[in-house]
C-alpha positions as CSV (number, residue, x, y, z in Angstrom):
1,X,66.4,266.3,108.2
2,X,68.9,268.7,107.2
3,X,71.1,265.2,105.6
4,X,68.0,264.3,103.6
5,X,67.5,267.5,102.1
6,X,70.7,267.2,100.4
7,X,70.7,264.0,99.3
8,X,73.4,262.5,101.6
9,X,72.5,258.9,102.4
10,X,74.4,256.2,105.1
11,X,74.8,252.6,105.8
12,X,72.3,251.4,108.0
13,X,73.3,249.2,110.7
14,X,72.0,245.4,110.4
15,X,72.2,242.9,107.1
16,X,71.8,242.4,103.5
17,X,68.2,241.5,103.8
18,X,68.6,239.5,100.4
19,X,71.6,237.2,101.5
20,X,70.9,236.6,104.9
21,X,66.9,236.2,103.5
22,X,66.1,232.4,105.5
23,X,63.9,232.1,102.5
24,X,67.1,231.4,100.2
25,X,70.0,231.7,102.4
26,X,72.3,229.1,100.8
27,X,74.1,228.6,104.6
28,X,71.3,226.9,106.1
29,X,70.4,223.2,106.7
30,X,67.1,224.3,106.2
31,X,65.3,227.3,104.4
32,X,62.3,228.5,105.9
33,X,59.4,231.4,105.5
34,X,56.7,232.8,107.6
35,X,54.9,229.6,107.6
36,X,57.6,227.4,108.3
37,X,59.5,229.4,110.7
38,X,59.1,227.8,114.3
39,X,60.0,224.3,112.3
40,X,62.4,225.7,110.4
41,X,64.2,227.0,113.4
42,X,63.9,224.3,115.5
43,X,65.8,222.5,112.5
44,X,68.5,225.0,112.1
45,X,69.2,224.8,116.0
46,X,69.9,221.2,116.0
47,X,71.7,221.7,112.7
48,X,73.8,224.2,114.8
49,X,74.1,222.3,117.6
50,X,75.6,219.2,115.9
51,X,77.9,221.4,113.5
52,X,79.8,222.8,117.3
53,X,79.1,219.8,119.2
54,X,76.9,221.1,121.4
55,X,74.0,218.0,122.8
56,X,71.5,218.2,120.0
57,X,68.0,219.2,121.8
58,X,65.6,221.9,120.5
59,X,64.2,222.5,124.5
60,X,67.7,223.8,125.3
61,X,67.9,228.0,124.9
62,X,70.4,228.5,123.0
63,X,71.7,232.0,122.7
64,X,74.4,233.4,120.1
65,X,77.4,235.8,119.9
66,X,78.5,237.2,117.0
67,X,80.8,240.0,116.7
68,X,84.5,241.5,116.6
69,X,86.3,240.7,119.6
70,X,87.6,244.6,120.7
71,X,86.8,246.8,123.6
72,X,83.8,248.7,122.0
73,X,82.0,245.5,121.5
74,X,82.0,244.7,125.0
75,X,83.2,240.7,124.6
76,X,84.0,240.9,127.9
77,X,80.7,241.9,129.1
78,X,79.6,238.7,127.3
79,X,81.8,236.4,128.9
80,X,81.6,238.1,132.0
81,X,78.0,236.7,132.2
82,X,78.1,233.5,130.9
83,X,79.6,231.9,134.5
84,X,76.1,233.4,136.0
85,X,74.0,232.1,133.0
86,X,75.2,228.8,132.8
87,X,75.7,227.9,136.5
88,X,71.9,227.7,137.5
89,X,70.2,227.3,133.4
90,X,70.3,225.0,131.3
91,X,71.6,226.7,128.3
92,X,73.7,226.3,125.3
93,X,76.7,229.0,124.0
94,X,77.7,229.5,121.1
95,X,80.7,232.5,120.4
96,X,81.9,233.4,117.3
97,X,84.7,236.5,116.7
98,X,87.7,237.1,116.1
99,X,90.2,239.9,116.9
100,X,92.2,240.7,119.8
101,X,94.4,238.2,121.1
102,X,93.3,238.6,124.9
103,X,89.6,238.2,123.8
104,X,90.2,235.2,122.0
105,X,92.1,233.5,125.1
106,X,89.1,234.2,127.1
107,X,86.2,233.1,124.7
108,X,88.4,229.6,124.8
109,X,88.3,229.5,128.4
110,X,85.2,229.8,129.5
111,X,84.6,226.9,126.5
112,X,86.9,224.8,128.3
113,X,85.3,225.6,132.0
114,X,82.1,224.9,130.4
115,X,82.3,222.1,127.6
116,X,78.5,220.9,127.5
117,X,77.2,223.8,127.2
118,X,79.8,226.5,125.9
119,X,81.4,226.7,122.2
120,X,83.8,229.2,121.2
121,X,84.5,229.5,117.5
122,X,87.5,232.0,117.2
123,X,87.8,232.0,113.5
124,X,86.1,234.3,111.0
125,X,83.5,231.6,109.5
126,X,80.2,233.2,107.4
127,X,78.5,230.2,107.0
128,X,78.5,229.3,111.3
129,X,77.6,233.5,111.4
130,X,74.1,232.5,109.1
131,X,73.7,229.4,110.7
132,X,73.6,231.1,114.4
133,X,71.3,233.6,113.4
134,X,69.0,231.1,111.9
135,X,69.6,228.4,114.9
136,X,69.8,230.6,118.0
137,X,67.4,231.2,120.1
138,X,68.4,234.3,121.7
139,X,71.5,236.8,119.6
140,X,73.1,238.4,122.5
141,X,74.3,242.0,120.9
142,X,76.9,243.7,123.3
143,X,78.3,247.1,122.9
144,X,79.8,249.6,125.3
145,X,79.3,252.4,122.5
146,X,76.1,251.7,121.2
């Protein structure tokens, strides 16, 4: 309270509602609103899933990382799980980051021990970012500070 009294504003955590707005987001293979949001979805996961080569099928879960590839964001944590995700689910991956070197050996990895159903994208690449948060299913969100 003591901040607002005076005026001092911050960032808030989270995205430009306008760009990443599926309404008009210029990324996606489909736009989509309130209405149209379970089709447009299921479009933008298949749109996804062909763009990493994943199998193409709307029934899979498919669940999406996003994020800087350092300690505080707890990458490890993520790839940690996949193994015990994966080995008894049928589930699609799909990783995106980039950052420190050790992080980015290990998101390739686990894509290699698990190719059907695993993608690792360690490159910084906007238009994937929009597509996985349109496409995905689940956006896993790791973070050993927050």
């Amino acid at each position: 309270n003591i901040m607002r009294l005076t005026g001092i504003t911050g960032i808030v955590n989270g995205m430009d509602v306008s760009e990443w707005d599926p309404i008009k987001d210029k990324f996606l293979a489909v736009n989509y609103d309130v209405t149209t949001a379970l089709e447009g979805k299921a479009l933008n996961k298949e749109a996804l899933q062909a763009e990493v080569g994943l199998p193409v099928d709307r029934k899979v879960p498919l669940v999406a990382f996003i994020g800087r590839l350092e300690e505080q964001k707890g990458p490890d944590v993520m790839i940690a799980a996949i193994p015990e995700i994966v080995k008894d689910e049928d589930v699609q991956i799909v990783l995106l980051g980039t950052g420190k070197k050790k992080f980015e050996r290990l998101l390739k990895s686990v894509e290699e021990k698990f190719p059907g159903k695993v993608r690792a994208v360690v490159r910084f690449n906007a238009p994937l970012a929009h597509q996985m948060m349109a496409g995905a299913d689940v956006l896993a969100v790791t973070s050993r500070f927050q």
